[in-house]
N, C-alpha and C positions, 0 to 999 in steps of 0.2 A: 504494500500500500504506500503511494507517497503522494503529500500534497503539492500542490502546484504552486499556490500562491495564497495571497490574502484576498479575494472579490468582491469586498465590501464591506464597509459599517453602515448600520441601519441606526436612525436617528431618527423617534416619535417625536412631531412637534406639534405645536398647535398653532404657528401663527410660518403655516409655508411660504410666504411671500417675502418674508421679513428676513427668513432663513437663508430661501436663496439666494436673496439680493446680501446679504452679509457675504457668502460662502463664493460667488462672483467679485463682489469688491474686493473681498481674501485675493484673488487669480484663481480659483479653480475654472475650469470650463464647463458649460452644459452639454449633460451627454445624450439626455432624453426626460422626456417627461408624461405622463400616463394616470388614467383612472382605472382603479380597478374594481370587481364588482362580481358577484358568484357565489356558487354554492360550495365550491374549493377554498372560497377564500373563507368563510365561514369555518371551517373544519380546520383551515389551517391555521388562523388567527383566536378560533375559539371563540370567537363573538357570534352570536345566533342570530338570524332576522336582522342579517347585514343588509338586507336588500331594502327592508323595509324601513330600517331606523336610521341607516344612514347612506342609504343609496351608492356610496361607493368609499374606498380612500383614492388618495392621490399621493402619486411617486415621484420625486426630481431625483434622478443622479445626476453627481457631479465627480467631478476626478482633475488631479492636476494635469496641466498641458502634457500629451506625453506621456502621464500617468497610466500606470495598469488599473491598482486598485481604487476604486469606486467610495464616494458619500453617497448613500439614498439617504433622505429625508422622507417621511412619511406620514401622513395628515389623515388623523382618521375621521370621518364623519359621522359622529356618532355620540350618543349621551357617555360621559365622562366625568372624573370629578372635576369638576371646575376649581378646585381649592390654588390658591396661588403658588408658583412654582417656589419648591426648594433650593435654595443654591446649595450645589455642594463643594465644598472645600477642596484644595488638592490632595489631601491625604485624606480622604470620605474612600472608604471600602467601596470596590465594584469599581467599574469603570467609568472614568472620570475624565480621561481627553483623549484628544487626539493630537501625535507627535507631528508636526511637519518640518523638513529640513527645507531651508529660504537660503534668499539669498537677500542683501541689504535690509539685513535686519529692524536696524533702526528706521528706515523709511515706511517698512509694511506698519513697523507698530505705530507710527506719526499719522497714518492714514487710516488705521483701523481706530484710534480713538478720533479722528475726527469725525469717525463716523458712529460713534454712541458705546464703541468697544473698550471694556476696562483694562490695564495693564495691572497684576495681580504683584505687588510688591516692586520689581524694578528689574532690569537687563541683566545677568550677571555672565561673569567669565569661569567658564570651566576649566580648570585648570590648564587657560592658554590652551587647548582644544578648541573649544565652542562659545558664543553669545546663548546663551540661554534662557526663554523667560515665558509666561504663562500668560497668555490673554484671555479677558471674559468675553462673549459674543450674546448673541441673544440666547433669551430661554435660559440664561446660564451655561452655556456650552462652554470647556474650557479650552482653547487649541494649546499646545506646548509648541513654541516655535525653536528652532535651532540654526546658527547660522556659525561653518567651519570658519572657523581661524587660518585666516593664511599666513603660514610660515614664511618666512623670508629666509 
């Protein structure tokens, strides 16, 4: 048995428009986007009288330029708890971001807070390795961004 690769992280959200206009301002590309809706999808999401309560979900993937591996976003339509989102912390058990290596660090992060994006403490240097640092995005999403030190 061997795997091939990583094909995607799936990300439930509730405000898909906000998500993917974030996840494009980041640079990733759009790779497609879709409504889904059935009696499969019922059985495989476990939600009953998908058809009727919430007529469908909707899909965006996204992936860096060039990228293999995939973001889906996923919007379900359908009663929920409405309770207001938890932020969770970088060290909150379970998964909690998502890594990207960058390049000009400091520019992405100058352009993701001007766009409503929080920087989670500050830039730091890995032991002359890497820039290293944690952005908040919508929803609470947290991206880890990393950008290689170039040696001279």
């Amino acid at each position: 048995m061997k795997i091939h690769r990583i094909d995607h992280v799936g990300i439930i959200v509730k405000d898909l428009p906000a998500m993917k206009a974030f996840f494009l301002d980041f640079g990733l590309e759009l790779v497609g986007e879709t409504e889904v809706e059935g009696e499969w999808l019922e059985r495989m999401i476990r939600l009953h009288d998908v058809k009727e309560k919430c007529k469908m979900l909707e899909i965006v993937m996204l992936r860096p330029l060039g990228g293999e591996a995939t973001i889906e976003l996923v919007k379900f339509h359908t009663e929920s708890d409405e309770n207001d989102i938890t932020l969770p912390e970088v060290n909150t058990f379970g998964t909690q971001h998502i890594a990207f290596s960058v390049e000009d660090l400091e520019a992405l992060v100058t352009k993701l807070k001007k766009n409503g994006a929080e920087l989670i403490d500050e830039i730091q240097n890995f032991e002359n390795t890497y820039k290293l640092c944690f952005v908040r995005g919508p929803e609470g999403i947290i991206l880890e961004l990393a950008e290689e030190i170039q040696k001279i």
